[in-house]
VOLO-80691 format. One line per field, with one value per residue: x, y, z of N, C-alpha, C in turn; residue in three letters; residue number from 1. Coordinates in pm, 1 decimal, always signed. Each point is the difference from the previous one (the first is absolute). Layout:
N
nxx = c(X ...)
nyy = c(Y ...)
nzz = c(Z ...)
caxx = c(X ...)
cayy = c(Y ...)
cazz = c(Z ...)
cxx = c(X ...)
cyy = c(Y ...)
czz = c(Z ...)
semar = c(ALA ...)
vodren = c(NUM ...)
This chain:
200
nxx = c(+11555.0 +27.2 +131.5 +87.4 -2.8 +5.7 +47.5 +53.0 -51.8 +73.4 +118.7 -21.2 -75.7 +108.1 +80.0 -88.4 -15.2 +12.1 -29.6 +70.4 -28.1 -75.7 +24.9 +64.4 -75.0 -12.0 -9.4 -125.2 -64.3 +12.5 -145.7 -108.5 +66.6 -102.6 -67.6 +5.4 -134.7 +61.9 -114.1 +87.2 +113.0 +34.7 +81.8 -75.6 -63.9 -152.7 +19.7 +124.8 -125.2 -84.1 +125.2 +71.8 -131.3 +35.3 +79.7 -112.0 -2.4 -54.1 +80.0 -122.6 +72.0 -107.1 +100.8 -45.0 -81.9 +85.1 +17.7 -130.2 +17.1 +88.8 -91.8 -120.1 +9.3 +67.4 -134.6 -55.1 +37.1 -4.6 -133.1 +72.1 -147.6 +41.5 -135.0 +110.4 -103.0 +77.7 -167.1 +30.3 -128.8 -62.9 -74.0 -43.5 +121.4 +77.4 -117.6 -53.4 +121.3 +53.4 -62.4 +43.8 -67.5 -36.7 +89.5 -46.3 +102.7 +67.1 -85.9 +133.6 -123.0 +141.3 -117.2 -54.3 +73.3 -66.6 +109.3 +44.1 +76.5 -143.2 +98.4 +89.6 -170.3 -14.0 +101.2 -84.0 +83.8 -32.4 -55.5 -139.4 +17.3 -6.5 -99.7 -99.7 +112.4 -64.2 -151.4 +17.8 +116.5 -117.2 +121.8 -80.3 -98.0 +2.0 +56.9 -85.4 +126.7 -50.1 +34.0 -51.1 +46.4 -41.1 -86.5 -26.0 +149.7 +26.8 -59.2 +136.1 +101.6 -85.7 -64.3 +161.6 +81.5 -76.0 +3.7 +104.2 -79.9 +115.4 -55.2 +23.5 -74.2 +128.3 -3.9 +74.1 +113.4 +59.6 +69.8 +100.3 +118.9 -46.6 -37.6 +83.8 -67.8 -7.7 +125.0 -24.8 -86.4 +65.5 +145.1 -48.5 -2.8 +22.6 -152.7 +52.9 -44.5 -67.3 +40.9 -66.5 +40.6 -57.8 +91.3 -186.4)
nyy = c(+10606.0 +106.9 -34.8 +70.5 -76.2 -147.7 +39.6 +24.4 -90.3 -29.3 +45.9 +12.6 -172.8 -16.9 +91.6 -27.0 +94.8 -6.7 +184.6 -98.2 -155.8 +60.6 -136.1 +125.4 -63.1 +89.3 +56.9 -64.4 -29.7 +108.7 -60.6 -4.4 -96.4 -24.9 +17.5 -38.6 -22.4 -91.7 -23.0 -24.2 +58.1 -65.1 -153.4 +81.1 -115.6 +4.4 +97.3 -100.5 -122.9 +47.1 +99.0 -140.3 -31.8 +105.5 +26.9 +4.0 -73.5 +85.9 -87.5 -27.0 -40.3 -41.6 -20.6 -51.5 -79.9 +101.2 -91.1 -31.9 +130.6 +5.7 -128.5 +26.5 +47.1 -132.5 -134.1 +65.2 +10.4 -176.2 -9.4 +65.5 +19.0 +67.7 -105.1 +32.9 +52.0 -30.7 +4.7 +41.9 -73.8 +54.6 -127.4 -20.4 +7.6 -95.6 -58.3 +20.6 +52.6 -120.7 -48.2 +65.9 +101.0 -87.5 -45.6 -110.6 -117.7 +13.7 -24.5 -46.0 -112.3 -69.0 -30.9 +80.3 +43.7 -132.2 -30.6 -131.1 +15.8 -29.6 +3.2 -118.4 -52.0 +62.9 -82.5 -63.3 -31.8 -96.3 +96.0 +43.9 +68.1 -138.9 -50.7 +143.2 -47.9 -108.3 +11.2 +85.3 -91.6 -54.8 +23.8 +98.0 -125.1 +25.3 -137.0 -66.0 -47.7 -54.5 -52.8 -75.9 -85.9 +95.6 -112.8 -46.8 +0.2 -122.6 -77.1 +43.3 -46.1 -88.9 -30.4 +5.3 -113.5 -69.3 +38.6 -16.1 +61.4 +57.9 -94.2 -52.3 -121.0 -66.6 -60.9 +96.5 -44.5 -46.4 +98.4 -89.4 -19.3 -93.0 +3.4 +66.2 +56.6 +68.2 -20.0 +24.1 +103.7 -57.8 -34.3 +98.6 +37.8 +113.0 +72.0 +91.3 +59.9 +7.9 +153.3 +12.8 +116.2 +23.1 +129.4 +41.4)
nzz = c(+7848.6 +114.9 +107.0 -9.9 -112.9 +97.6 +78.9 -109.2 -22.7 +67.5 -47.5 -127.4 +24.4 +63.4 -40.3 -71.6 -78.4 +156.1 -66.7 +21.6 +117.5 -99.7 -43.9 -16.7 -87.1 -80.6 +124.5 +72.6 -128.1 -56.9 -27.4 -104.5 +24.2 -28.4 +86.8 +21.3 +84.2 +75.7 +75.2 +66.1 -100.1 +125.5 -40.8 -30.3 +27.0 -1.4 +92.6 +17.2 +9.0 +40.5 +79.0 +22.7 +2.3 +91.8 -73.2 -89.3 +35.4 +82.9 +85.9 +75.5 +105.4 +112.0 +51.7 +117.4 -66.2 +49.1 +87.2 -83.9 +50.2 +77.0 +40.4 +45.4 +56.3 +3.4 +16.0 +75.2 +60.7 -1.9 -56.1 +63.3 +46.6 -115.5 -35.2 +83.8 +95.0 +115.2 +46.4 +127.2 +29.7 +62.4 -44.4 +121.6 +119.5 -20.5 +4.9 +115.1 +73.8 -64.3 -16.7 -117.6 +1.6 -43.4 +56.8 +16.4 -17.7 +117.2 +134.2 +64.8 +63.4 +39.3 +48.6 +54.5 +48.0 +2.2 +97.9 +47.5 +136.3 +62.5 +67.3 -66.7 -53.0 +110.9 -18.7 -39.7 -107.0 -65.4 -5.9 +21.2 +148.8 +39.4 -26.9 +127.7 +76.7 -9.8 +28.1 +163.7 +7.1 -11.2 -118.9 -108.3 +2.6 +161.6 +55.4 +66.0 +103.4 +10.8 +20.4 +3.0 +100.8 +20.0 -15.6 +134.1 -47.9 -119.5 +89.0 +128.2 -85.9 -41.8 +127.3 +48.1 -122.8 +29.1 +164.9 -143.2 -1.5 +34.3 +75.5 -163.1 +10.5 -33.6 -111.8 -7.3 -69.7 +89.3 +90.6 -43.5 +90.0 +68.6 +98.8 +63.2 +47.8 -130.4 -30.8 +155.2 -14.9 -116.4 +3.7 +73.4 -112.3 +50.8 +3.2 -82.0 +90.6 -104.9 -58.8 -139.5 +42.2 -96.7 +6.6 +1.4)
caxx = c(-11.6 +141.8 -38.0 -61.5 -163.4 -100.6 +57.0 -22.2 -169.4 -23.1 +8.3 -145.6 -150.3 -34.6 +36.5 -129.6 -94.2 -131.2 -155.1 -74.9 +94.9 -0.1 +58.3 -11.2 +113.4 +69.6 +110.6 +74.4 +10.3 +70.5 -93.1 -150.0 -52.3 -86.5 -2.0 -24.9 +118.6 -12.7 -5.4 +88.4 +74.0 +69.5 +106.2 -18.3 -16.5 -99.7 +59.1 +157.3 -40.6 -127.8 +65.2 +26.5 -94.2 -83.0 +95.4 -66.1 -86.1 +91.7 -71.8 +46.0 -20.0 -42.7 -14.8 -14.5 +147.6 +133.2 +73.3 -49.6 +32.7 +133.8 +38.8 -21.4 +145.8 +92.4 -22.9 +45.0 +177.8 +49.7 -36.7 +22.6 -130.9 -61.1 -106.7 -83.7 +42.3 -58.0 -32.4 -40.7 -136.9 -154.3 -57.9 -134.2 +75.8 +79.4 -84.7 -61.9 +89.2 +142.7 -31.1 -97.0 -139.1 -23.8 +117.8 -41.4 -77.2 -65.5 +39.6 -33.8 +9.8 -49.3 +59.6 -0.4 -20.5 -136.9 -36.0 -102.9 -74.8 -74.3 +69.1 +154.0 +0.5 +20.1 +97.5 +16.1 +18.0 -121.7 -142.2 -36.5 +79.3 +130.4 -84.3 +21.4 +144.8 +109.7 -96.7 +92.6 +138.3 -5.7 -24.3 -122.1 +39.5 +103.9 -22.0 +32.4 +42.2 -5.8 +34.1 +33.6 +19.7 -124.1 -103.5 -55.1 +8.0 -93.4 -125.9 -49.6 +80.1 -99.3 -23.2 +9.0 -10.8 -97.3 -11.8 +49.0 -79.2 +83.5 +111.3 -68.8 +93.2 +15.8 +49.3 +179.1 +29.5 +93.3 +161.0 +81.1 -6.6 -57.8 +30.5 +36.6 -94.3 -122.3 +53.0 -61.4 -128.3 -63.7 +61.6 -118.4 -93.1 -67.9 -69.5 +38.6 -133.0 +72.4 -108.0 +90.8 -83.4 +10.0 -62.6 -55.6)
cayy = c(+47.7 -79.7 +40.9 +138.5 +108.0 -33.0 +90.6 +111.1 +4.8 -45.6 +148.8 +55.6 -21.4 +36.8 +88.7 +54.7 +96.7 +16.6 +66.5 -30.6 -98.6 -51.6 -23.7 +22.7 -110.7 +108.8 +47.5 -191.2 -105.3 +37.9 -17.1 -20.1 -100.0 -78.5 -13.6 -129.6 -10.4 -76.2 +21.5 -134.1 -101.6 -122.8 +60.4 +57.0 -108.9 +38.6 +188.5 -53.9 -60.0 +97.2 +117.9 -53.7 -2.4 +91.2 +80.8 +144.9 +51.7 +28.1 -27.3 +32.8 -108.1 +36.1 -100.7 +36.7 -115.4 -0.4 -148.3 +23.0 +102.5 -18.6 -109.0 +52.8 +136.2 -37.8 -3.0 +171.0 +24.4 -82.3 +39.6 +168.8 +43.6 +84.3 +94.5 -64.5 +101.7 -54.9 +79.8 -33.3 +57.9 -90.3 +5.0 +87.8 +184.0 +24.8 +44.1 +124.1 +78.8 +42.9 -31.7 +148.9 -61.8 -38.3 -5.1 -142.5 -81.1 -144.4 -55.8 -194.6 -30.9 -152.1 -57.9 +63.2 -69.5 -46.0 +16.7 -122.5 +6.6 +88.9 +119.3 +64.8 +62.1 +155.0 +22.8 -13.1 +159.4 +49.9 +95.2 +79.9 +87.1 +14.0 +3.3 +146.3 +45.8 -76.9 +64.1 +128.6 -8.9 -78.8 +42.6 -122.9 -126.4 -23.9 -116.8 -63.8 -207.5 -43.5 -122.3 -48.9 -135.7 +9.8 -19.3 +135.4 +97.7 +72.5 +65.3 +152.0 +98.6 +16.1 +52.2 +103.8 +54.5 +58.4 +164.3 +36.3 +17.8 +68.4 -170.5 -91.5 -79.2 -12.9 -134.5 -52.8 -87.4 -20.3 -2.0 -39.7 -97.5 -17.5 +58.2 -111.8 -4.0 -87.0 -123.1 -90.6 -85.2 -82.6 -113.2 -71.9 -71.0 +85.5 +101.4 +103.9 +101.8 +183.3 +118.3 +110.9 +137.4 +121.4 +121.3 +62.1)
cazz = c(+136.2 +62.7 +130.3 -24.5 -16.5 +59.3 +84.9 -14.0 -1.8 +138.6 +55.3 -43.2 +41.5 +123.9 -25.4 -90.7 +86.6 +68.8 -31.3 -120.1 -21.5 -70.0 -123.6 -122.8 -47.8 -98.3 +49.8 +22.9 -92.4 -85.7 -102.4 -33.2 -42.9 +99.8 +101.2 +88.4 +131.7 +84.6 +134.8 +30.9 -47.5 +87.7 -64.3 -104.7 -129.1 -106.6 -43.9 -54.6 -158.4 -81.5 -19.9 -182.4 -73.9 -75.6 +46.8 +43.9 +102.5 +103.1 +97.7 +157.1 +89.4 +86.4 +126.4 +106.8 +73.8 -38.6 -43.5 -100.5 -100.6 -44.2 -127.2 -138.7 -47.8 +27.9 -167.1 -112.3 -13.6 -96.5 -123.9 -42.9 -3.4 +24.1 +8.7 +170.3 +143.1 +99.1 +135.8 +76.1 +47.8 -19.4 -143.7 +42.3 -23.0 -151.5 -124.7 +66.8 +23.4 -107.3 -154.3 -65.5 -44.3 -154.0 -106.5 +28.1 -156.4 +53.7 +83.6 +47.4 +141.8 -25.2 +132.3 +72.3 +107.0 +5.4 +189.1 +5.6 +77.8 +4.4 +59.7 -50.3 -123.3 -35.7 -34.2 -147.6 -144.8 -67.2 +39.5 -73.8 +11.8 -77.8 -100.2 -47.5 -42.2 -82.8 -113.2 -56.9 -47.8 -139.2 -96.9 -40.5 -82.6 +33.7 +40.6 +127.3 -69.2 +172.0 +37.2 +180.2 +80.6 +147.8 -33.3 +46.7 -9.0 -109.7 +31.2 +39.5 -85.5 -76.4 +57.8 -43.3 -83.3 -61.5 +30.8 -43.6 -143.5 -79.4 -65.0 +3.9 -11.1 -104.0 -79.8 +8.6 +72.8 +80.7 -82.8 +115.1 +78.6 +94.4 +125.9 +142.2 +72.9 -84.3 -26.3 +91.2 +9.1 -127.4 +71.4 +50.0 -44.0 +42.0 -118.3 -35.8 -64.8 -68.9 -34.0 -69.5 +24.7 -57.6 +23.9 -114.2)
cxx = c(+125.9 -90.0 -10.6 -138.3 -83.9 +38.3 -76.5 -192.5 -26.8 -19.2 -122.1 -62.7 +71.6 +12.1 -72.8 -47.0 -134.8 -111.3 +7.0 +103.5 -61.0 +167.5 +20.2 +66.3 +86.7 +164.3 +118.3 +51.5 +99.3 -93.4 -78.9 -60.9 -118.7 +61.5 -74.1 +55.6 -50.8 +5.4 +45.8 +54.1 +52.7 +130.5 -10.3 +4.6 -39.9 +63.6 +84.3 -19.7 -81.9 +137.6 +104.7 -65.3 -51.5 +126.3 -64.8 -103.0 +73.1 -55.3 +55.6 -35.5 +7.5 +28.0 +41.8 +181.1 +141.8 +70.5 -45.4 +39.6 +140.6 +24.0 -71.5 +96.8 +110.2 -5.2 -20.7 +97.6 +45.9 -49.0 -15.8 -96.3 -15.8 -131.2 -98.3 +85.8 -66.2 +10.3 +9.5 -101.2 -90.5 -77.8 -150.9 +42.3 +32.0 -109.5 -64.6 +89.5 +56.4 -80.2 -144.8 -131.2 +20.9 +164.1 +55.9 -23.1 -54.0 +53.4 +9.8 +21.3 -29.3 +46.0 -13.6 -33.4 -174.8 -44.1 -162.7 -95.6 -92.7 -6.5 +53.9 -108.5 +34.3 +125.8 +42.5 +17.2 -177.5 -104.4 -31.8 +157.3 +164.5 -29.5 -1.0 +89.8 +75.5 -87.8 +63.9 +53.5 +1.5 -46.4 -154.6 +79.3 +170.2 -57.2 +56.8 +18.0 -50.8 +11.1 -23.9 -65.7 -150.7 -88.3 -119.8 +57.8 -10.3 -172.3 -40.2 +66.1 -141.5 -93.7 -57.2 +6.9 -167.7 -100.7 +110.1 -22.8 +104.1 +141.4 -100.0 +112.6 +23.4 +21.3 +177.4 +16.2 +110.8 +167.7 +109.1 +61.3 -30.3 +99.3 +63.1 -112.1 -109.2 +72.9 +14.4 -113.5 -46.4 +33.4 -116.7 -135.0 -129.5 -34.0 +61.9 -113.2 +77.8 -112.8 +92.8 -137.3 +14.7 -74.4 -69.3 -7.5)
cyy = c(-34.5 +39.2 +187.1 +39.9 -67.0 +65.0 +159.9 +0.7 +0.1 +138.7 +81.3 +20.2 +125.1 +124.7 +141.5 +102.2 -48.5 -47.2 -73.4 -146.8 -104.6 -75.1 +37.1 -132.2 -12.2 -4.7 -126.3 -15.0 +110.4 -4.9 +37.8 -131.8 -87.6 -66.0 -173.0 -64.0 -130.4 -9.6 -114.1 -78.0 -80.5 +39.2 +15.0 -92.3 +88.9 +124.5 -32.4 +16.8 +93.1 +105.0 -63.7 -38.3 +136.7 +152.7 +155.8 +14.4 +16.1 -55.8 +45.5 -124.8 +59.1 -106.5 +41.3 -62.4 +2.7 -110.6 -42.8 +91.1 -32.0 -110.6 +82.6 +151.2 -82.2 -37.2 +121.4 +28.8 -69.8 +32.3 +134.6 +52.2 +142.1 +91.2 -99.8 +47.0 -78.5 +69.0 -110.1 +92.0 -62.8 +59.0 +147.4 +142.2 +15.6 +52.0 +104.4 +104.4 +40.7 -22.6 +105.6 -100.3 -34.5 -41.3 -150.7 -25.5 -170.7 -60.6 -137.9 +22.0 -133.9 -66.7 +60.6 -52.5 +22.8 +69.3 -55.5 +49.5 +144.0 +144.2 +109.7 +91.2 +129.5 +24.5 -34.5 +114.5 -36.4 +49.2 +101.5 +136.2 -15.6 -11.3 +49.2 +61.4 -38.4 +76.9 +129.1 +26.3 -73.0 +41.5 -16.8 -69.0 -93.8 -123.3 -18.4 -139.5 -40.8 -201.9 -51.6 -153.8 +2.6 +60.4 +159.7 +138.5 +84.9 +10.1 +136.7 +93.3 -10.9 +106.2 +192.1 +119.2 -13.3 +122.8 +95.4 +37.8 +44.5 -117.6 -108.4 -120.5 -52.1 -139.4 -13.1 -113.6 +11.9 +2.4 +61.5 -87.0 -49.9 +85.3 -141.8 -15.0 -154.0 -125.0 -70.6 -29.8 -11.5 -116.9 -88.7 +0.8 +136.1 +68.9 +99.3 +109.1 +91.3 +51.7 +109.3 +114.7 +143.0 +107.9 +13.6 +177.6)
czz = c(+76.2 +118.9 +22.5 -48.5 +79.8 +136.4 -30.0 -13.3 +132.3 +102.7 -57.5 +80.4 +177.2 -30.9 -85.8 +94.8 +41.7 -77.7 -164.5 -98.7 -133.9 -83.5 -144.8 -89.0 -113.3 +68.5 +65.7 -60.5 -112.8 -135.6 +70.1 -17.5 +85.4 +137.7 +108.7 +136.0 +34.2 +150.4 +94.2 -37.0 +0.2 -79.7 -166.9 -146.3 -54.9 -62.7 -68.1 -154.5 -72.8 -31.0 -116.4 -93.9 -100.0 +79.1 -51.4 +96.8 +162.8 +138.3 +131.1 +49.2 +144.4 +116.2 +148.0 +88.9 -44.5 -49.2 -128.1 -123.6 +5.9 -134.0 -136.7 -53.1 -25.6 -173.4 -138.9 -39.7 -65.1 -81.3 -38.5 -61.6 +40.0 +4.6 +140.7 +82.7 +77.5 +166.7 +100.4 +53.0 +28.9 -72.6 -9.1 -73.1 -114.9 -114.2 +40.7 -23.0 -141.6 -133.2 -33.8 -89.0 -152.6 -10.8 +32.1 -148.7 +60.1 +113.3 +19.3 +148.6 -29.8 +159.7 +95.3 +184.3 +108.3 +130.0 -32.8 +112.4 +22.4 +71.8 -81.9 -155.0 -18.3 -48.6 -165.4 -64.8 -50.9 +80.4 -82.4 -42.9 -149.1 -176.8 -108.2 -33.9 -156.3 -163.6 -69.7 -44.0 -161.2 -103.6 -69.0 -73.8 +102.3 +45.1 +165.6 -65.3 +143.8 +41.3 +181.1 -34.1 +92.3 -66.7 +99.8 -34.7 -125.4 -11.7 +8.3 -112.5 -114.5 +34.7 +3.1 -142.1 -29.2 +7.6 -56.0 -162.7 -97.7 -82.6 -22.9 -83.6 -125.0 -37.5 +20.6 +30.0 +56.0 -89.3 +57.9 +53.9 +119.3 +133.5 +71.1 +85.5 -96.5 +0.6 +120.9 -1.7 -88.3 +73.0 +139.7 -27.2 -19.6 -138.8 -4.2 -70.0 -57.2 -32.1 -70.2 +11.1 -106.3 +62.1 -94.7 +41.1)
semar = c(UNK UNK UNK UNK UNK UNK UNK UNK UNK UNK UNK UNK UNK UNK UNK UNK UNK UNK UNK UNK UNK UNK UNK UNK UNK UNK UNK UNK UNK UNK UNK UNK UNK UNK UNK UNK UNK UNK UNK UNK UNK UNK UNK UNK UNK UNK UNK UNK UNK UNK UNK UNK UNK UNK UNK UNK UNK UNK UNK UNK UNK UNK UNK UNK UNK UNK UNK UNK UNK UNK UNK UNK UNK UNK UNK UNK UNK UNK UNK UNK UNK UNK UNK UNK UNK UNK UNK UNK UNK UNK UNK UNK UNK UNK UNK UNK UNK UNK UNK UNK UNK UNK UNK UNK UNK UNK UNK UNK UNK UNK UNK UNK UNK UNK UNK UNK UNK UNK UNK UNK UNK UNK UNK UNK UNK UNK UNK UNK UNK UNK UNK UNK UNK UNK UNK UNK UNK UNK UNK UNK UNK UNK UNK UNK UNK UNK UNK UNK UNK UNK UNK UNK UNK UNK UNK UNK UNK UNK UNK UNK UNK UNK UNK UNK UNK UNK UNK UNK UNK UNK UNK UNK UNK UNK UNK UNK UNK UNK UNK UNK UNK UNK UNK UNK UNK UNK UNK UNK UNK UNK UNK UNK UNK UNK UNK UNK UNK UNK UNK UNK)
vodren = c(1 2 3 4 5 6 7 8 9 10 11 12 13 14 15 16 17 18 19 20 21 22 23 24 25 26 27 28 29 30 31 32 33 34 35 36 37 38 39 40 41 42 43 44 45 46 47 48 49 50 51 52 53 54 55 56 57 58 59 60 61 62 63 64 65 66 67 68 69 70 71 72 73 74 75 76 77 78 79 80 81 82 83 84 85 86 87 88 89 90 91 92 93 94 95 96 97 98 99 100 101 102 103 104 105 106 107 108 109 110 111 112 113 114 115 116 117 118 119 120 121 122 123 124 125 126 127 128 129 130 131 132 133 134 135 136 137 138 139 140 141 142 143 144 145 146 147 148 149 150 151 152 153 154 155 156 157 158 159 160 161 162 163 164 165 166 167 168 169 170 171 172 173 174 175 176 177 178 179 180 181 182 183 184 185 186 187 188 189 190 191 192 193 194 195 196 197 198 199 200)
């Protein structure tokens, strides 16, 4: 990957016809090769390691926060990765809007930000709505990775998947390297809930 073709994805996503902004990822990416995204990558540990880990498979990384994406584009580049494109977006749109039904081999949301307070829930990514989204988009046999620190808030991500008849859960285990985010709050001391999800 250099800086051009991540530029040039950039222009894509705005630039796409209208009537119809699906991601072809054939065309991104230059393959066929499986597909996997990550929804907030901070500066792109986990995406960094899983995209040298496994160089057929193709990823997208999804983050909101510019200052963030620059370090992680910055590390791409060093390691001249070419099967990772990185958006700036939010995570909701991005799967709603750009990503075509069935062509997902596996999503990670690790961390996601909780909005503790009781106001702010409406603002969380997990809900039914986004869910549904992520179901669509998932290949059969595709996986949700999901991880968080907040305890209530994997309540409601249970929650929900379980008015979700179309994901059920799986044995995986965990792989990878930890997150910046995880490697503070191991450091205090804090539970790390996870949940691996297959589309049936």
């Amino acid at each position: 990957m250099n800086v051009s073709s991540t530029e040039r994805l950039y222009l894509y996503l705005e630039e796409r016809d209208r009537v119809d902004p699906m991601l072809d990822c054939t065309r991104v990416f230059g393959n066929t090769n499986p597909v996997e995204i990550e929804l907030g990558i901070g500066k792109g540990r986990y995406l960094i390691d899983a995209a040298q880990r496994q160089p057929s498979i193709n990823y997208f990384g999804v983050e909101w926060a510019g200052k963030y994406l620059r370090i992680a584009h910055d590390r791409c580049l060093k390691r001249s990765l070419g099967n990772v494109r990185l958006i700036r977006a939010d995570a909701r749109e991005f799967v709603e809007f750009f990503v075509p039904a069935e062509s997902v081999r596996a999503y990670h949301l690790y961390f996601p930000d909780p909005w503790p307070k009781k106001r702010h829930h409406k603002r969380r990514l997990f809900n039914d709505g986004f869910v549904t989204e992520v179901v669509r988009t998932l290949l059969p046999g595709g996986l949700l990775w999901l991880a968080t620190d907040h305890d209530d808030y994997f309540q409601v991500m249970l929650e929900v998947l379980d008015r979700m008849h179309s994901l059920r859960e799986t044995d995986l285990a965990w792989e990878g390297v930890r997150t910046n985010y995880e490697e503070k709050f191991l450091a205090r001391g804090a539970r790390i809930n996870r949940s691996v999800l297959e589309k049936v």
